[in-house]
C-alpha positions in Angstrom: 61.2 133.5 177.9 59.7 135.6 180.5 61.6 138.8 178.9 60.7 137.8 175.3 57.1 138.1 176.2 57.6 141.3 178.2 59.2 142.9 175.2 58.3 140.9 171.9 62.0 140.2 171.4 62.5 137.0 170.1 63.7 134.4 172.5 67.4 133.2 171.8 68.1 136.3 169.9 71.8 137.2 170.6 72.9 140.1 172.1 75.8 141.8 171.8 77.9 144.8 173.2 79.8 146.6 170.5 81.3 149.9 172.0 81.3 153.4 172.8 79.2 156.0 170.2 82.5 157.2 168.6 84.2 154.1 168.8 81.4 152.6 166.4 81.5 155.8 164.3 85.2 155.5 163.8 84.7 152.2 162.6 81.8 152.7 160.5 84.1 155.6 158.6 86.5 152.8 158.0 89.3 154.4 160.0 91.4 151.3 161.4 95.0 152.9 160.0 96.9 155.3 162.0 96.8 157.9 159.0 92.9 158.3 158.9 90.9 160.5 160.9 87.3 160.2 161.9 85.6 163.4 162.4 82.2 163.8 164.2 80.0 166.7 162.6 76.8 165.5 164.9 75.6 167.0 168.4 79.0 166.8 170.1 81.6 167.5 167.1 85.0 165.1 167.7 87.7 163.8 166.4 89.5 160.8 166.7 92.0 158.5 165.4 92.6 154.8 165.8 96.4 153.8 167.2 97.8 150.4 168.1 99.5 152.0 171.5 97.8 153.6 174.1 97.8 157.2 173.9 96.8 160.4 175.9 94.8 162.9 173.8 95.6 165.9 176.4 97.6 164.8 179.6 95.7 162.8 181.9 92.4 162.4 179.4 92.6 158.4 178.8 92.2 157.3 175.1 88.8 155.2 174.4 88.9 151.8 174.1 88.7 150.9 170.2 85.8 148.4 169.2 88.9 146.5 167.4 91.0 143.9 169.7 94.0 145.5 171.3 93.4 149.2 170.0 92.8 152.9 171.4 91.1 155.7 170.2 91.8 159.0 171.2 89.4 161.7 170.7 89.5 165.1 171.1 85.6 166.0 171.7 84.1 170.0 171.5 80.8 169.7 173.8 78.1 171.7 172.1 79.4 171.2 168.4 76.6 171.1 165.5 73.8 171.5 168.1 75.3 174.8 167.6 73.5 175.0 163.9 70.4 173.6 165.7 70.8 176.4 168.4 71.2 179.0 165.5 68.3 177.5 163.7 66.1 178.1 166.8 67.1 181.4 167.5 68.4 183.2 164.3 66.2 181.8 161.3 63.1 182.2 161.8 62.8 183.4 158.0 64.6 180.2 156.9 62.3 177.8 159.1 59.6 178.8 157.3 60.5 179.5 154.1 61.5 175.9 154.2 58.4 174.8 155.4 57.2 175.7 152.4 59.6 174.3 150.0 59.5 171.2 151.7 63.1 171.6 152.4 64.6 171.5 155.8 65.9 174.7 157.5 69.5 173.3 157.6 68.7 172.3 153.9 68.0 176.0 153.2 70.4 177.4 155.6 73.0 175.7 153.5 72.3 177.1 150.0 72.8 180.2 151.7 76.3 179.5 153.3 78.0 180.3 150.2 76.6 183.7 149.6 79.2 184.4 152.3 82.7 184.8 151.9 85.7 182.3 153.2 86.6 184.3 156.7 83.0 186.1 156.8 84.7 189.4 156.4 87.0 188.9 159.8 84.0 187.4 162.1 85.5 184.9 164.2 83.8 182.5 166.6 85.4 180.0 169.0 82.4 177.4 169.8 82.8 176.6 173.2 79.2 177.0 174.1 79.8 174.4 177.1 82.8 174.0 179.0 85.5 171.6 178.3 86.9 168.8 180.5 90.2 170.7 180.2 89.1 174.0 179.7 86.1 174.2 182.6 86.6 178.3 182.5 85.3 178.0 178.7 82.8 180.4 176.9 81.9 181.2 173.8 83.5 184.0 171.9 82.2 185.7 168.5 84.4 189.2 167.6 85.2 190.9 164.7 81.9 192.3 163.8 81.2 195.4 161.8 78.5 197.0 159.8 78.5 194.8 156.8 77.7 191.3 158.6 74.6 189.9 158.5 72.9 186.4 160.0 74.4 184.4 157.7 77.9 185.6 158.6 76.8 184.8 162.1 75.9 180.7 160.6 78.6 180.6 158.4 81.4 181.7 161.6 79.8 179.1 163.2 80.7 176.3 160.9 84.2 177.7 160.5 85.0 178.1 164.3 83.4 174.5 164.7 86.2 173.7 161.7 88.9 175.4 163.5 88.1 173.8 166.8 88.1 170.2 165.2 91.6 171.1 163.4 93.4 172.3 166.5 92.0 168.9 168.2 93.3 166.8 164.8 96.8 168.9 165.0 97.2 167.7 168.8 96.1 164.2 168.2 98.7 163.8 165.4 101.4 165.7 167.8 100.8 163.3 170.5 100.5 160.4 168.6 103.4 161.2 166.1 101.1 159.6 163.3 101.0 161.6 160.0 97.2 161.9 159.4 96.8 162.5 155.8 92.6 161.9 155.4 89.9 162.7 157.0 86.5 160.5 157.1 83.3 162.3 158.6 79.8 161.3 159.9 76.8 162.8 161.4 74.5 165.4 161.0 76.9 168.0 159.6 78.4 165.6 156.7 75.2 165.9 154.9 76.2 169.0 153.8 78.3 169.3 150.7 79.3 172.9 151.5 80.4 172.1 154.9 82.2 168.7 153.7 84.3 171.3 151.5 85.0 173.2 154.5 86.4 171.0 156.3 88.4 169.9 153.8 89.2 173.6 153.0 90.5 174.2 156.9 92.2 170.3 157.8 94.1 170.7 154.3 93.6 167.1 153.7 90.8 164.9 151.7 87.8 164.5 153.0 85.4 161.3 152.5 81.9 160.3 153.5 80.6 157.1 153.2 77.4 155.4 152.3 75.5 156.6 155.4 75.7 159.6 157.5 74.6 156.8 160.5 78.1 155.1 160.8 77.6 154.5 164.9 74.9 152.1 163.9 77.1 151.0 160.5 79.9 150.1 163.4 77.5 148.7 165.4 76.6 146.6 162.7 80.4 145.8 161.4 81.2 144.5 164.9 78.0 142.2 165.3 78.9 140.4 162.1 82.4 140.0 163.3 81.1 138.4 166.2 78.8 136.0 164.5 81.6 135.0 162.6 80.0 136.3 159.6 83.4 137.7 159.1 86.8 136.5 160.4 87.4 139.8 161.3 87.1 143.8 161.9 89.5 144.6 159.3 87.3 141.8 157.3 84.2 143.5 157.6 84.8 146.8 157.1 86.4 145.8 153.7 83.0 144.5 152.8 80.7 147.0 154.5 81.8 150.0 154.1 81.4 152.0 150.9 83.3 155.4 150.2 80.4 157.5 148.5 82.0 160.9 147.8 85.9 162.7 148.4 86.2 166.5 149.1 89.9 167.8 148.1 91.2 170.9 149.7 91.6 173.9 148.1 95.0 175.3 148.7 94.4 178.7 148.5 91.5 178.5 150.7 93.8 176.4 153.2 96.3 179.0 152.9 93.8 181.8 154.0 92.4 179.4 157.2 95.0 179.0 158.2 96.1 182.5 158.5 92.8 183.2 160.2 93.4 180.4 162.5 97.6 181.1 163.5 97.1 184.8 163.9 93.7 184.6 165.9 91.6 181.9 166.3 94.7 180.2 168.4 94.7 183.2 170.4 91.1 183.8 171.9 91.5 181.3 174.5 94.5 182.5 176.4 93.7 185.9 175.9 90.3 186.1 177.4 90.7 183.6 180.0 91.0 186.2 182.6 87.5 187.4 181.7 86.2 183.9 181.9 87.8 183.8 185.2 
């Protein structure tokens, strides 16, 4: 009584604790089946899959409780992730920021039209997007090289949005290794998976479909799954994500462009880490 009147919450209103950010993401992209992976394009970009075992995404790095009885999820998270678009916003694109302003667009709306002015690869411009450290690569900064006369901001955005791409596939390539589950889709939320253009991306550098869903929100969609499970609105998680969640639109890969990522990735992106670590150090 005393905290219903402190907060105007209704008295006798149920609480109810659901689970971690990405463990109510992963659920709200309907990813409850080994071969379905849920990828984060919001502040801190992730991915993770949802496994019946428990199992290690890097040695000693503990999988998350799932929000579904008696499963893991293990995620493979890169820090900074699309506040790197915000960062770029802030510092790069002035132009765009108000240019939008006038449109009545936003400058990631804006920033976005432009993407595909620039070629797949941005002419050899390469970025590795570890702008903040990571829990097992402390030593980590970003790295940006291959630049020449020809590149321009929007090089700079759009190697941004690949390196975030590549970072998120080398996580999904370790997850599957560790896990030895074939993951043959990819669902994806936040920020980021407004974009058609980078949805395509992504689908472009996994190699696999792509698929959002009826909200960009799906921590609060989980959220939501798991307290009508609990009120026995549905008999269970499975249940309510059958009912609740909507696929809205698919992205398929284009080979070719897969072929070329991937190229990019084996022969350098893969490489940066290792190579500059003493300079890190």
């Amino acid at each position: 009584e005393k905290c219903s009147k402190e907060t105007g919450i209704k008295e006798g209103l149920p609480f109810i604790a659901t689970g971690a950010d990405k463990a109510c993401e992963t659920v709200g992209n309907g990813c409850l089946s080994k071969d379905v992976a849920s990828v984060s394009l919001g502040t801190a970009a992730s991915v993770e899959i949802t496994t019946d075992k428990y199992v290690e995404p890097e040695t000693f790095m503990p999988a998350y409780t799932a929000v579904a009885n008696g499963k893991f999820n293990p995620e493979i998270q890169i820090f900074r992730g699309f506040w790197m678009v915000s960062w770029f916003r802030d510092q790069f694109a002035l132009n765009e920021k108000i240019e939008a302003e006038k449109l009545g667009l936003s400058a990631e709306r804006l920033l976005d039209e432009k993407l595909a002015a620039v070629p797949l690869g941005c002419n050899g411009l390469i970025l590795q997007p570890y702008w903040g450290p990571g829990l097992k690569t402390p030593q980590a900064k970003g790295i940006m090289i291959g630049f020449s006369d020809i590149h321009t901001r929007l090089h700079v955005y759009r190697a941004i949005i690949e390196g975030l791409g590549y970072a998120l596939f080398d996580g999904l390539e370790n997850l599957q290794r560790r896990s030895r589950n074939k993951i043959t889709r990819i669902a994806v939320a936040g920020g980021g998976s407004q974009s058609d253009i980078i949805c395509q991306i992504t689908a472009d550098i996994m190699g696999r479909e792509v698929y959002r869903v009826q909200t960009y929100e799906t921590s609060g969609l989980g959220c939501s799954i798991v307290a009508f499970n609990t009120l026995n609105y549905y008999k269970s998680i499975e249940e309510a994500v059958s009912k609740m969640v909507r696929v809205k639109d698919t992205f398929k890969p284009i080979e070719e462009n897969h072929a070329k990522y991937m190229q990019f990735y084996n022969r350098v992106y893969k490489k940066i880490y290792e190579r500059n670590l003493p300079i890190y150090n």
